[in-house]
KEKE-3310 file (N, C-alpha, C; in steps of 0.2 Angstrom, whole numbers, plus 5000, padded with zeros to 4 digits):
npx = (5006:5015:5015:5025:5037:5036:5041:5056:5058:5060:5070:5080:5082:5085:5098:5105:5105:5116:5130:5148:5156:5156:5160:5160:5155:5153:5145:5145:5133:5123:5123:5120:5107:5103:5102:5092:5079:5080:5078:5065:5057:5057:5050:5041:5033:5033:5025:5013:5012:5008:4995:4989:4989:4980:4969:4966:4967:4955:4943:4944:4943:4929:4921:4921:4911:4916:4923:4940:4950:4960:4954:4942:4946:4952:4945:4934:4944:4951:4943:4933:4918:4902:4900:4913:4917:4924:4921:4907:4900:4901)
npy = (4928:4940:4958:4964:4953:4951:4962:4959:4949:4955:4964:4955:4946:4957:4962:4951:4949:4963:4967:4965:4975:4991:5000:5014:5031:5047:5060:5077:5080:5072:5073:5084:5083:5073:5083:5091:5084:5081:5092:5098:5087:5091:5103:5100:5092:5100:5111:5100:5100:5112:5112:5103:5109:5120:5117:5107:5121:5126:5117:5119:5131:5131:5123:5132:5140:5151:5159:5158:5173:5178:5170:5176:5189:5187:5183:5189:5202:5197:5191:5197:5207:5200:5207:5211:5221:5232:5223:5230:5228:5227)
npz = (4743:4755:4752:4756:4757:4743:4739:4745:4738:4726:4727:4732:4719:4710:4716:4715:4702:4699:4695:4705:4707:4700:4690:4686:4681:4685:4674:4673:4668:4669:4686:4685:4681:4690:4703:4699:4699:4712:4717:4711:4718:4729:4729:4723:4736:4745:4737:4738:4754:4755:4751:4759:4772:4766:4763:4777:4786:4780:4781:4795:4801:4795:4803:4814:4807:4799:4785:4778:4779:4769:4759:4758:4754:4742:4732:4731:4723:4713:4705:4690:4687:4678:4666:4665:4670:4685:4700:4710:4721:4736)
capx = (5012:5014:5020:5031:5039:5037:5046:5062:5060:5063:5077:5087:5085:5090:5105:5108:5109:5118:5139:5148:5160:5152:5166:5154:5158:5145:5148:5142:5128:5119:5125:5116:5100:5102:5102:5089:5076:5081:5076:5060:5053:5056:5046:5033:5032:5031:5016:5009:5012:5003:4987:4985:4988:4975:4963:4964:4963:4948:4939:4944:4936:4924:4917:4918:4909:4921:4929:4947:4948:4963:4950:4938:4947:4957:4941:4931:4948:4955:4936:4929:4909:4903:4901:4920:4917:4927:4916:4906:4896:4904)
capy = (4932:4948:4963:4966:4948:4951:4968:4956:4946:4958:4966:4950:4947:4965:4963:4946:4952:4965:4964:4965:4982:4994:5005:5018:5038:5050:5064:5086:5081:5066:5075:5090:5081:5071:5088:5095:5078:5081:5100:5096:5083:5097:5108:5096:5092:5106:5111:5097:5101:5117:5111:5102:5114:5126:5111:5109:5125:5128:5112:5120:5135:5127:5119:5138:5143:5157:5158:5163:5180:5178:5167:5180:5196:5185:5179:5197:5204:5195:5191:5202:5203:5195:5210:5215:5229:5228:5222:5236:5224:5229)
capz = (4745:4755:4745:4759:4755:4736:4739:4748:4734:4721:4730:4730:4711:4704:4716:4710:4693:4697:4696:4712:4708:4696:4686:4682:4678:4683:4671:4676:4665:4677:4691:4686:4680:4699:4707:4695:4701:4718:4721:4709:4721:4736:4729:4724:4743:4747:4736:4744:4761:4756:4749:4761:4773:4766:4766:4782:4786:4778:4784:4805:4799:4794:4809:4817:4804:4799:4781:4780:4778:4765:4754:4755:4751:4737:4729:4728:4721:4709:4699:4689:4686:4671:4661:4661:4673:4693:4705:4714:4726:4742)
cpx = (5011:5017:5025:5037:5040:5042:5055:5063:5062:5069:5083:5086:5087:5097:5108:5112:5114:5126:5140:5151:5156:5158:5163:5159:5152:5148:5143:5136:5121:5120:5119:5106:5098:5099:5095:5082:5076:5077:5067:5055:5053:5052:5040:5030:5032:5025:5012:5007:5010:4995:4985:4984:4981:4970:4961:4964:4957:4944:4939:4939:4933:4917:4915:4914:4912:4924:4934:4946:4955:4958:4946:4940:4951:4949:4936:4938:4950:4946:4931:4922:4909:4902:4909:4921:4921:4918:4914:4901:4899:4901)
cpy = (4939:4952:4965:4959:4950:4958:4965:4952:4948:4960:4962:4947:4952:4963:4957:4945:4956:4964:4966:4970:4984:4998:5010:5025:5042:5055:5070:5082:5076:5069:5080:5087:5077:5077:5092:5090:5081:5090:5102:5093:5087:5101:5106:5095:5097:5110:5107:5097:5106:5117:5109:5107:5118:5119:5110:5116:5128:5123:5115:5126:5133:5125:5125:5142:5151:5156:5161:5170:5182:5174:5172:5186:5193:5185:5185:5202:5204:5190:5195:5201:5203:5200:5213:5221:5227:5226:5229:5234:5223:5232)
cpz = (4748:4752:4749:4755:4747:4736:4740:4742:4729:4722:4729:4723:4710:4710:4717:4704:4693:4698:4703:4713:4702:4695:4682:4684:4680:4681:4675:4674:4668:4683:4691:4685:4686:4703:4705:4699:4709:4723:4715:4713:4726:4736:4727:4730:4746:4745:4739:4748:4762:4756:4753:4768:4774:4768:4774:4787:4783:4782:4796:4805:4797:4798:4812:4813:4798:4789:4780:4775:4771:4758:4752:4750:4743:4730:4727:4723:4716:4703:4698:4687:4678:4665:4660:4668:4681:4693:4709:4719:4734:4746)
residu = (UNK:UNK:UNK:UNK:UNK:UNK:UNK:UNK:UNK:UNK:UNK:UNK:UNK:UNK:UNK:UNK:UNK:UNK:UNK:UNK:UNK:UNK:UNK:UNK:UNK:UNK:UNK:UNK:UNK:UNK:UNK:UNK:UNK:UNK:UNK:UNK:UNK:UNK:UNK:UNK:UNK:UNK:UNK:UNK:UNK:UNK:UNK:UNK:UNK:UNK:UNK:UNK:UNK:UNK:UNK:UNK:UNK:UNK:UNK:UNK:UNK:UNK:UNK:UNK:UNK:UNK:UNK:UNK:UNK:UNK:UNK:UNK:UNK:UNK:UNK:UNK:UNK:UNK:UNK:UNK:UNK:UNK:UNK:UNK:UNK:UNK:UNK:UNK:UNK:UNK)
# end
């Protein structure tokens, strides 16, 4: 079987099973934890749509030989040398 086809097929069991009106309640507190899910997954996507991002920014510079000049100046800055002391290799 294709998993498209086993995809159809699950579909029409669960809404086999399930009743034909549903008499349900959503209370504040599914409402909130819906909303809370909802602006969670946005911000996941969007870390993702960052990383990849730098990724390919780094891989285009790459090819020109160039490193981004925000990796660079981040990367001397914010690491100190191994004795504790700043950096003074500039």
């Amino acid at each position: 079987m294709k998993p498209v086809d086993l995809l159809r097929l699950a579909a029409l069991a669960v809404t086999a099973i399930l009743p034909a009106q549903a008499w349900a309640y959503v209370d504040p507190g599914s409402a909130s934890m819906a909303l809370q899910m909802l602006v969670g997954g946005l911000v996941a996507a969007l870390f993702v749509l960052k990383s990849y991002f730098q990724s390919a920014k780094a891989y285009v510079f790459g090819l020109f030989g160039k490193k981004a000049a925000a990796e660079t100046s981040a990367a001397t800055d914010s690491e100190p040398a191994a004795d504790g002391a700043p950096r003074t290799d500039e």
